[in-house]
C-alpha positions as CSV (number, residue, x, y, z in Angstrom):
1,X,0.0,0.0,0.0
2,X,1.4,3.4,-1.0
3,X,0.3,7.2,-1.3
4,X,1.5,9.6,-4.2
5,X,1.1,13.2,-3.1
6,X,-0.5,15.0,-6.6
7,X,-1.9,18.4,-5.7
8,X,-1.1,20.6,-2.5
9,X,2.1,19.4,-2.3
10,X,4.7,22.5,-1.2
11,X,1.7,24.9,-2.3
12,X,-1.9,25.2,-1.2
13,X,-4.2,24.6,-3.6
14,X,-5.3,21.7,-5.9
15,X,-5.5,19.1,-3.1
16,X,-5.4,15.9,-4.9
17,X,-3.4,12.5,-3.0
18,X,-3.3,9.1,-4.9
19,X,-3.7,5.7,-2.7
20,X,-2.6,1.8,-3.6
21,X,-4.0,-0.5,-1.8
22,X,-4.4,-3.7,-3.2
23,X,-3.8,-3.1,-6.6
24,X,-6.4,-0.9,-6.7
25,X,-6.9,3.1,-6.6
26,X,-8.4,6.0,-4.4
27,X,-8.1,9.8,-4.6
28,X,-8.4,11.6,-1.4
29,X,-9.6,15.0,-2.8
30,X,-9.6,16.7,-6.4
31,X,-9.0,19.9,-6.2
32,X,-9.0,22.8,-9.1
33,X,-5.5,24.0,-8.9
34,X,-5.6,27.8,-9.4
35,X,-2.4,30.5,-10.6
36,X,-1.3,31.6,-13.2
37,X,-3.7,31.1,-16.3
38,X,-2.2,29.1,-18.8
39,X,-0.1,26.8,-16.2
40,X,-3.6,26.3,-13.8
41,X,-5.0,25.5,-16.8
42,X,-2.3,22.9,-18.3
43,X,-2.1,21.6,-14.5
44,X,-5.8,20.9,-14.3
45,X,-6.3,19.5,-17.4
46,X,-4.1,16.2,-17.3
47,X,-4.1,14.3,-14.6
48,X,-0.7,12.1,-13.9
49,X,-2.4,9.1,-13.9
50,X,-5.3,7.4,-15.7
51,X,-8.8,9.2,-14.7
52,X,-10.3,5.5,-15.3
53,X,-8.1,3.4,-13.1
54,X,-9.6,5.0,-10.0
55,X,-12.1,3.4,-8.4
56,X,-12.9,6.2,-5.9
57,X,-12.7,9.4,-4.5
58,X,-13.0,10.2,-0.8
59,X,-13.8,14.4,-0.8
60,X,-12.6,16.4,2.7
61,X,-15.2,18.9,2.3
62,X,-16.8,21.8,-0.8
63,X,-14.1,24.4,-0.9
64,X,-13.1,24.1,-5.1
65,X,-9.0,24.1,-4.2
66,X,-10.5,20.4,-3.1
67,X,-13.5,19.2,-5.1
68,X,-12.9,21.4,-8.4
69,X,-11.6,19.4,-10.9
70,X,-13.7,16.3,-10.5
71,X,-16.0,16.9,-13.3
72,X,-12.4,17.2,-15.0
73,X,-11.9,13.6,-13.7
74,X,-15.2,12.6,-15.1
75,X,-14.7,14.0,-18.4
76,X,-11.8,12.3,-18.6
77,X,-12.7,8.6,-17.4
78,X,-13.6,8.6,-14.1
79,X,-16.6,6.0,-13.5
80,X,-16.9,5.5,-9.6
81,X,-18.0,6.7,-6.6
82,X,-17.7,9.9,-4.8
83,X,-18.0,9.8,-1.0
84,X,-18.2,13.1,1.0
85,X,-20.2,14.0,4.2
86,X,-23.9,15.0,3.0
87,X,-23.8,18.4,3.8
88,X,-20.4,18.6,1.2
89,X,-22.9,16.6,-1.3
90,X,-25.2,19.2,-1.2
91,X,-22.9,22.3,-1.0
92,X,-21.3,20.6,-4.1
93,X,-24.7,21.1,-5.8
94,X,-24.2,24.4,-6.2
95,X,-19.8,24.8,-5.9
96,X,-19.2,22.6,-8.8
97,X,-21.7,24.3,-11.8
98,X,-21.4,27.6,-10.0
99,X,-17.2,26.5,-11.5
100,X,-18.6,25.8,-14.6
101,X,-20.8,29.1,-15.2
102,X,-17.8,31.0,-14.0
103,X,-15.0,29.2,-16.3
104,X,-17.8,29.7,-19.1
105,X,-18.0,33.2,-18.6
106,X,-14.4,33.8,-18.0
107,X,-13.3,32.2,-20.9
108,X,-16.1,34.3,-22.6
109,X,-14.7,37.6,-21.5
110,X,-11.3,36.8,-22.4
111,X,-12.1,35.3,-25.7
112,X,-13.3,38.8,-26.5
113,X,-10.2,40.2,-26.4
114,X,-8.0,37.0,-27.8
115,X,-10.5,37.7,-30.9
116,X,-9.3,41.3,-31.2
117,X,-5.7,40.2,-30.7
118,X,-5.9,37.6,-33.6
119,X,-5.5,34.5,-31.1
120,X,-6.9,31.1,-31.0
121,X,-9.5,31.4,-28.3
122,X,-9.2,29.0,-25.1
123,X,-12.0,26.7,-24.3
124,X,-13.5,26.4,-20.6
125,X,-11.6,23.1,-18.6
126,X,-15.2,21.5,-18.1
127,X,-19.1,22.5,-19.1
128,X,-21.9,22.6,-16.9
129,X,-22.9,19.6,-18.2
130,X,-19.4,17.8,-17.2
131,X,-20.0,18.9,-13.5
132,X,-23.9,17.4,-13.6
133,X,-22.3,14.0,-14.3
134,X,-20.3,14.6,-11.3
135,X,-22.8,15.0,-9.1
136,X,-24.5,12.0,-10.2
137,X,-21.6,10.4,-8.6
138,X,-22.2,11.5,-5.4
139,X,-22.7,9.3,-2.4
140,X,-23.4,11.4,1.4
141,X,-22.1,9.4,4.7
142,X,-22.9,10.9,7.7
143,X,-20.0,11.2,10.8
144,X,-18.8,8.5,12.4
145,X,-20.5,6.5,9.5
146,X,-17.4,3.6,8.4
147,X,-17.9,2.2,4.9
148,X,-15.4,0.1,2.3
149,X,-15.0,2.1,-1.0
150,X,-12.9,-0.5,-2.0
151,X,-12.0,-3.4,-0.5
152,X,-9.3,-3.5,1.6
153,X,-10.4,-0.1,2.9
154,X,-13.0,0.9,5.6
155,X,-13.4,5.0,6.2
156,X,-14.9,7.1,8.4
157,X,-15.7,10.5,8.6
158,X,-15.0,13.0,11.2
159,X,-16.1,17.0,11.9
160,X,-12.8,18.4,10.8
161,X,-14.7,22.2,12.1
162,X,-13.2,24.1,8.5
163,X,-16.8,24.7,6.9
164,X,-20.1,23.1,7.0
165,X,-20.0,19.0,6.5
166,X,-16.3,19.8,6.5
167,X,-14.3,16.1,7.3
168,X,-10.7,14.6,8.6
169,X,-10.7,10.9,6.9
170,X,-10.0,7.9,8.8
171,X,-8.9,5.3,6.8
172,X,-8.2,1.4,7.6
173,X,-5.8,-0.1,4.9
174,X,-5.3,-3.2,5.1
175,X,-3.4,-5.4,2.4
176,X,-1.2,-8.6,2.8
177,X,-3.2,-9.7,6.4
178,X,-1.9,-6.2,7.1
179,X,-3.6,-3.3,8.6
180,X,-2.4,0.2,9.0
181,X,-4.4,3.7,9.8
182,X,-4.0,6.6,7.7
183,X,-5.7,10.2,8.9
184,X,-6.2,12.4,6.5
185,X,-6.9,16.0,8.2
186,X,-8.5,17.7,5.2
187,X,-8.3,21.2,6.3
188,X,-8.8,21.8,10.2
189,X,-10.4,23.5,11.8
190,X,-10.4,26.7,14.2
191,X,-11.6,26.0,17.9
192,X,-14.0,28.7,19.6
193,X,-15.6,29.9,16.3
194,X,-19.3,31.1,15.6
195,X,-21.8,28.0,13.8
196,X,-19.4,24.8,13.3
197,X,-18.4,22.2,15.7
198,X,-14.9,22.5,17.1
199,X,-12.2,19.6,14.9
200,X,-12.6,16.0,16.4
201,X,-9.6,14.5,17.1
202,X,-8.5,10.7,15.3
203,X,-7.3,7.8,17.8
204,X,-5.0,5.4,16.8
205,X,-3.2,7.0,13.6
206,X,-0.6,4.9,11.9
207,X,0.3,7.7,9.5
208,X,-1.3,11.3,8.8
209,X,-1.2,13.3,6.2
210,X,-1.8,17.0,7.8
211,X,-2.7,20.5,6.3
212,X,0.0,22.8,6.9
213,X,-1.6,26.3,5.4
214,X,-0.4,28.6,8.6
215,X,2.1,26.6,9.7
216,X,4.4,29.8,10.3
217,X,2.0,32.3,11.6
218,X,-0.8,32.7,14.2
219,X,-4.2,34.2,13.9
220,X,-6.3,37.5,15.1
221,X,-8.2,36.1,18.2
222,X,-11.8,35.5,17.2
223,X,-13.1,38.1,19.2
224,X,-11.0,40.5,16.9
225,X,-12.9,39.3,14.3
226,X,-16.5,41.7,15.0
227,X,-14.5,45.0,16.3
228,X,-12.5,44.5,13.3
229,X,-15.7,44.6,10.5
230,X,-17.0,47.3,13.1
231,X,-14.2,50.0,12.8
232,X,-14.1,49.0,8.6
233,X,-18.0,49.5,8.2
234,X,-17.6,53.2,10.3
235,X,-14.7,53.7,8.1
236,X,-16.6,53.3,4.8
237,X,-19.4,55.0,6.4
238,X,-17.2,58.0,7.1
239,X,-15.5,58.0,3.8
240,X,-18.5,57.5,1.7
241,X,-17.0,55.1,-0.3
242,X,-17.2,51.1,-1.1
243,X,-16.1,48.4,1.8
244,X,-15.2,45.6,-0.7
245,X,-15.2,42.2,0.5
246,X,-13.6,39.3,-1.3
247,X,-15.3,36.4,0.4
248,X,-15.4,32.8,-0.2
249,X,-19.0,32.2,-0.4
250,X,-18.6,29.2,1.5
251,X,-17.8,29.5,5.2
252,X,-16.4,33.0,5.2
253,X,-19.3,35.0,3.3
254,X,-21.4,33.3,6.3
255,X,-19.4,34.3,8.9
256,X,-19.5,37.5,7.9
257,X,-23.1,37.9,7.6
258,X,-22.8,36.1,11.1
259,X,-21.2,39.0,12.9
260,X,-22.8,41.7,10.7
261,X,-26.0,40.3,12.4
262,X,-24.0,40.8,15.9
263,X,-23.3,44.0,15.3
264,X,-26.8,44.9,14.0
265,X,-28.2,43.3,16.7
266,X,-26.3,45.6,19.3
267,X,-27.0,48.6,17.6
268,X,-23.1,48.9,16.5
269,X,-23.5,48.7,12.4
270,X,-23.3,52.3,10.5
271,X,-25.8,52.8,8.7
272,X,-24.1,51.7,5.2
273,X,-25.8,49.3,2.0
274,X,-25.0,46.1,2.7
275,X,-24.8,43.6,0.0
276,X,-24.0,40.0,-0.5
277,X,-23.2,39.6,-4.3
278,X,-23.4,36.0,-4.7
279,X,-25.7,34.0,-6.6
280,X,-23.3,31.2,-5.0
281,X,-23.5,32.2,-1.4
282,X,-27.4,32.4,-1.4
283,X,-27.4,29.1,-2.5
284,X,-25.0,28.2,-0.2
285,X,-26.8,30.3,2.9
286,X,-29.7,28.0,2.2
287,X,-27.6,25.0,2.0
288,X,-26.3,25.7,5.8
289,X,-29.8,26.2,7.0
290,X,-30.7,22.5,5.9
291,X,-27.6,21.0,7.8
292,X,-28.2,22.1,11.5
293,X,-26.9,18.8,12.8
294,X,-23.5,20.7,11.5
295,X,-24.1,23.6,14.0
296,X,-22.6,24.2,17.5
297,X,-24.2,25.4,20.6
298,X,-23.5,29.1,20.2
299,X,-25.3,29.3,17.0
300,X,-28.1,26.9,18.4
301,X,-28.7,29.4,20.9
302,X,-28.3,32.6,18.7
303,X,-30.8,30.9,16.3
304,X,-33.3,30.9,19.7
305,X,-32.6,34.6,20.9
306,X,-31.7,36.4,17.3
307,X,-34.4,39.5,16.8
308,X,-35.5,37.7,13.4
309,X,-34.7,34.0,14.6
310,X,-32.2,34.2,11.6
311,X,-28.2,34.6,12.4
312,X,-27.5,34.7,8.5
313,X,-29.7,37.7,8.0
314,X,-31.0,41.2,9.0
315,X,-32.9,43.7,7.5
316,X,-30.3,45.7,6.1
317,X,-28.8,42.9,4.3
318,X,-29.5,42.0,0.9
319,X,-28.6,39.0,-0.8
320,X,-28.0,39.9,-5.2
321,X,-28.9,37.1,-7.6
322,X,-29.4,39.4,-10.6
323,X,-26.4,40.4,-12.7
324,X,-28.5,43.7,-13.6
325,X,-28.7,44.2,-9.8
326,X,-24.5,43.8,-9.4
327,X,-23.9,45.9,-11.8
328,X,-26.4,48.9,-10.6
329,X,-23.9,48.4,-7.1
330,X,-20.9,50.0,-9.3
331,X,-22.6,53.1,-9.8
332,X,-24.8,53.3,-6.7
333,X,-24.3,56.7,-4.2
334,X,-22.9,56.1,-0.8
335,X,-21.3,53.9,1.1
336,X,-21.8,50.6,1.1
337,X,-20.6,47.1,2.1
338,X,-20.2,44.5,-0.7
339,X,-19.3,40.4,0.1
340,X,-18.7,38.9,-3.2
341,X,-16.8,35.8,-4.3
342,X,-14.5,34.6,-5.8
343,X,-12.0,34.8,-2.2
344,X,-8.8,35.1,-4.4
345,X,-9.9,37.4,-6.6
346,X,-9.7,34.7,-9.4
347,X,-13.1,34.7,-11.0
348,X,-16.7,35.9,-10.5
349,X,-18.3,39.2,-9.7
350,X,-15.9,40.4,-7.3
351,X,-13.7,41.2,-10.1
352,X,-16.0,44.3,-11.6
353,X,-16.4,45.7,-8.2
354,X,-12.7,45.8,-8.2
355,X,-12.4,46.7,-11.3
356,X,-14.6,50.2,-10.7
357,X,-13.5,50.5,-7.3
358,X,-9.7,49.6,-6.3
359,X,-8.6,53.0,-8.5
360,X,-10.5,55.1,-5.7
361,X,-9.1,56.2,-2.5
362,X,-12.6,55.9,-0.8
363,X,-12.9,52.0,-1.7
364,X,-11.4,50.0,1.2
365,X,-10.2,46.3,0.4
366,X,-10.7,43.8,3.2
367,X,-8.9,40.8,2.5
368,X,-10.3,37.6,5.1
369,X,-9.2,34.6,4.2
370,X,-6.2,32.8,2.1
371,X,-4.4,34.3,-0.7
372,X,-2.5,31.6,-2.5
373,X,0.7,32.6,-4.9
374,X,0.0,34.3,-8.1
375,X,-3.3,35.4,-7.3
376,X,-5.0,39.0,-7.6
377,X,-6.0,38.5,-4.2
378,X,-2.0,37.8,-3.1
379,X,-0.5,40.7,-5.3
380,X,-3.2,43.4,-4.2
381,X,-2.4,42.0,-0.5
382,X,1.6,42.2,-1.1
383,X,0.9,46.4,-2.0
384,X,1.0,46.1,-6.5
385,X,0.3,49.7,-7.1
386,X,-0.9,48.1,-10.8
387,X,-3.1,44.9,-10.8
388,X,-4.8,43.3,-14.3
389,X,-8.2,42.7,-13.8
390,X,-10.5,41.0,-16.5
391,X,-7.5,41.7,-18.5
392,X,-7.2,45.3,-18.5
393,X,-4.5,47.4,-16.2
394,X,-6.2,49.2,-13.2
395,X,-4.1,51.3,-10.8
396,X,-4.5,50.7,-7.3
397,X,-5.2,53.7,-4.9
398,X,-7.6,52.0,-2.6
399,X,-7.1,50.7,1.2
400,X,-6.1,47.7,1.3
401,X,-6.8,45.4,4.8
402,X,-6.4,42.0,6.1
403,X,-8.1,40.3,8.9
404,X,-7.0,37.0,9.8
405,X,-9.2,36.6,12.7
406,X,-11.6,35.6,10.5
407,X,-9.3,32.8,9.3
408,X,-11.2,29.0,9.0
409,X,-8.0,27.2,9.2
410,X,-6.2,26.3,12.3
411,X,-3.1,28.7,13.2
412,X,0.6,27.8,14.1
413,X,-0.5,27.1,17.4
414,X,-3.6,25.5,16.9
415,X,-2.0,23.0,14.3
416,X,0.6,22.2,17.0
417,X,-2.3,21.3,19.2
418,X,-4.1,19.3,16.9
419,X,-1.0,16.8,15.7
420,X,0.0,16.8,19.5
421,X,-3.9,15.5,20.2
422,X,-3.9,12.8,17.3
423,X,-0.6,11.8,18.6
424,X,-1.4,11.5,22.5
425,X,-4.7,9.4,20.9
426,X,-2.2,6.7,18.7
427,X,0.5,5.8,17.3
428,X,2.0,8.1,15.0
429,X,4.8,6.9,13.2
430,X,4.8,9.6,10.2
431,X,3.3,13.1,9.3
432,X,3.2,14.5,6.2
433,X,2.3,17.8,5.5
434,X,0.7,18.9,2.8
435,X,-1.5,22.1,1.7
436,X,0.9,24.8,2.4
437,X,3.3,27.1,1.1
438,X,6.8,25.5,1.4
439,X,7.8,27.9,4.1
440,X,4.5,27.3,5.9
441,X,5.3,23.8,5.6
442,X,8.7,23.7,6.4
443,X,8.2,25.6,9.3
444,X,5.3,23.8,10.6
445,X,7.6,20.5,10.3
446,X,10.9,22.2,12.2
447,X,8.6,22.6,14.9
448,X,6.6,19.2,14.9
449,X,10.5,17.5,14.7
450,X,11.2,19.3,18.0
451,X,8.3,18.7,20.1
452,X,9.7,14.9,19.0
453,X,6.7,13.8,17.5
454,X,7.4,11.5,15.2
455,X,9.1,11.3,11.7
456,X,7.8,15.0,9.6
457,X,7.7,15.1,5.6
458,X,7.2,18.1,3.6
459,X,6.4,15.9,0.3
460,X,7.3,17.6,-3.1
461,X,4.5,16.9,-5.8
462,X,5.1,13.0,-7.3
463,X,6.2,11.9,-4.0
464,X,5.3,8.2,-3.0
465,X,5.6,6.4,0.1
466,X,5.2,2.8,0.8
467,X,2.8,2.6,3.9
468,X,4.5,0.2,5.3
């Protein structure tokens, strides 16, 4: 038995590892690998192995740097199962064509000006239809829930606390009268935050193959978190200008409208236009209110005592769906607040906000989660005075913030904790840590090898180990 590290190896997204057992193959995750264009696209495209020779795919949780490019997988061969947590087979309902429509559109916009240029035009990686046939792949276990993909392996899902239906895999390998436990954390969780369980913690690990994202730094409180959106929003309010929000609009667009809703509750919001501009995170809003089994006690009890009995909304707020609607937001007067996805800055409508808004010195930026390498999130974070967006040059004279208390992922510390947990609980012999920048990584590792842990791998991408 034997794992190949594909995707999120020495970088964070495209998550994507390849497990032998028996002769036969699984994929733990299959993530959309984004960057640069043409090399995300090249990346994404073809797979280092043979779509058709696996016989299943075992998904960590909805975010698309994990479940992206499995209609890619589909299209290309792929005729077995794919198991995730219900609450990640429903958010993938919407995650995977919402891709679709935005690589469509993309591509469109782009095509526009390849056409001008005399270039061949590019075609989308995978059509609506491709991530339909997906779907239809689907198969929802519940926590706690074991079950044999394969045989030879029995896995079990646990609340990893990263985003709703978010899971760390268990899996029982056994091969040659031989049986050895592998943990795969998916992305962990942060303890003491608003709606999701707290991470469960794995006994009896053989092996583990760990995120790593902020191996090297720690994280805002949680409490900073509110007081931090509350001194933006008065900002913007002062200012007259835009409060733009690039959001993920799964897990951190909720949030957000979370503590929005705690500050409107306490009387503390300016009054400011606020706007969730997200076809996406409606869907997705509506998504989290089917899966309270998912929720902790804090938002249980907010859910009991909230004004409107709603934690994900207030009157103020208003969820767009309309392109007609987004677009009227780029000319409205005032101040206002605008969420909109994509979190990177990669795709979707978050890009003509930006587009009509970072050149002002009223607009004010607030970046909240991730920005991965060669990104228009990461290069308006690292201070670009010049950014391209939808392919044209736009100076950049806008604020530009970042608040990592609002972070999903598990900090230096809180990763520390959580290997030192699964450790005290088994029998590590081996981490490995993937999905994280190399100095992330490496970091995360130099620590882990002092506390005396066990034996720590940073794997580079192609990497195979024997599980022996």
């Amino acid at each position: 038995m034997d794992v190949q590290f594909w995707g999120a190896a020495r970088e964070v997204p495209g998550s994507m590892h390849l497990l032998t057992v028996n002769g036969r193959r699984i994929l733990l995750d299959c993530g959309l690998y984004q960057g640069r264009r043409k090399h995300a696209f090249e990346r994404n495209r073809n797979f280092p192995f043979e779509p058709s020779s696996i016989q299943a795919v075992i998904l960590s949780h909805a975010h698309i740097d994990h479940c992206g490019n499995l209609p890619t997988l589909v299209r290309a061969g792929f005729k077995g199962k794919i198991y995730s947590t219900p609450a990640t087979r429903d958010l993938c309902r919407h995650m995977l064509v919402d891709s679709a429509h935005i690589q469509k559109s993309d591509v469109r916009y782009v095509n526009r000006r390849r056409k001008r240029q005399g270039k061949r035009p590019f075609e989308p990686l995978y059509m609506i239809g491709d991530a339909r046939k997906a779907l239809g792949r689907f198969k929802g276990v519940h926590y706690g829930r074991a079950f044999e993909p394969i045989p030879g392996v029995r896995v079990t899902f646990i609340d990893a606390g990263h985003i709703l239906g978010s899971a760390s895999v268990v899996l029982d390998l056994t091969e040659g009268g031989r049986t050895r436990r592998l943990l795969f954390s998916g992305d962990i969780g942060r303890r003491g935050l608003p709606i999701l369980r707290d991470p469960q913690i794995a006994r009896d690990a053989d092996y583990v193959i760990m995120e790593s994202t902020y191996g090297d730094r720690e994280h805002e409180p949680p409490s900073r978190a509110r007081s931090y959106l509350q001194e933006c929003a008065a900002s913007t309010y002062e200012s007259g200008g835009k409060l733009l929000v690039p959001a993920f609009a799964l897990g951190r667009t909720q949030e957000i409208v979370y503590r929005m809703n705690q500050l409107w509750e306490a009387g503390d919001l300016p009054p400011v236009g606020v706007f969730v501009d997200s076809p996406l995170a409606i869907n997705v809003t509506e998504v989290y209110a089917g899966h309270p089994e998912c929720y902790d006690r804090e938002m249980l009890d907010t859910m009991a005592t909230d004004s409107d009995g709603d934690p994900l909304g207030f009157r103020r707020l208003r969820y767009v769906r309309k392109a007609e609607e987004s677009k009227a937001l780029n000319t409205r007067k005032g101040p206002a607040i605008i969420v909109a996805a994509s979190g990177m800055c990669e795709g979707g409508r978050i890009l003509h906000h930006l587009k009509n808004h970072v050149g002002k010195r009223s607009t004010t930026v607030l970046f909240v989660g991730y920005q991965a390498q060669h990104t228009l999130g990461r290069r308006l974070l690292e201070g670009s005075r010049e950014v391209r967006v939808l392919g044209e040059p736009v100076p950049v004279r806008a604020r530009v913030e970042r608040a990592d208390a609002y972070s999903a992922h598990a900090d230096r510390t809180g990763l520390l904790d959580w290997a030192e947990r699964v450790r005290d609980r088994g029998r590590v012999t081996r981490y490995f840590l993937v999905h994280g920048e190399e100095e992330s990584a490496e970091a995360l590792a130099d620590d882990l090898r002092a506390a005396g842990t066990a034996a720590v791998e940073v794997p580079e991408r192609g990497y195979r180990f024997t599980l022996d």
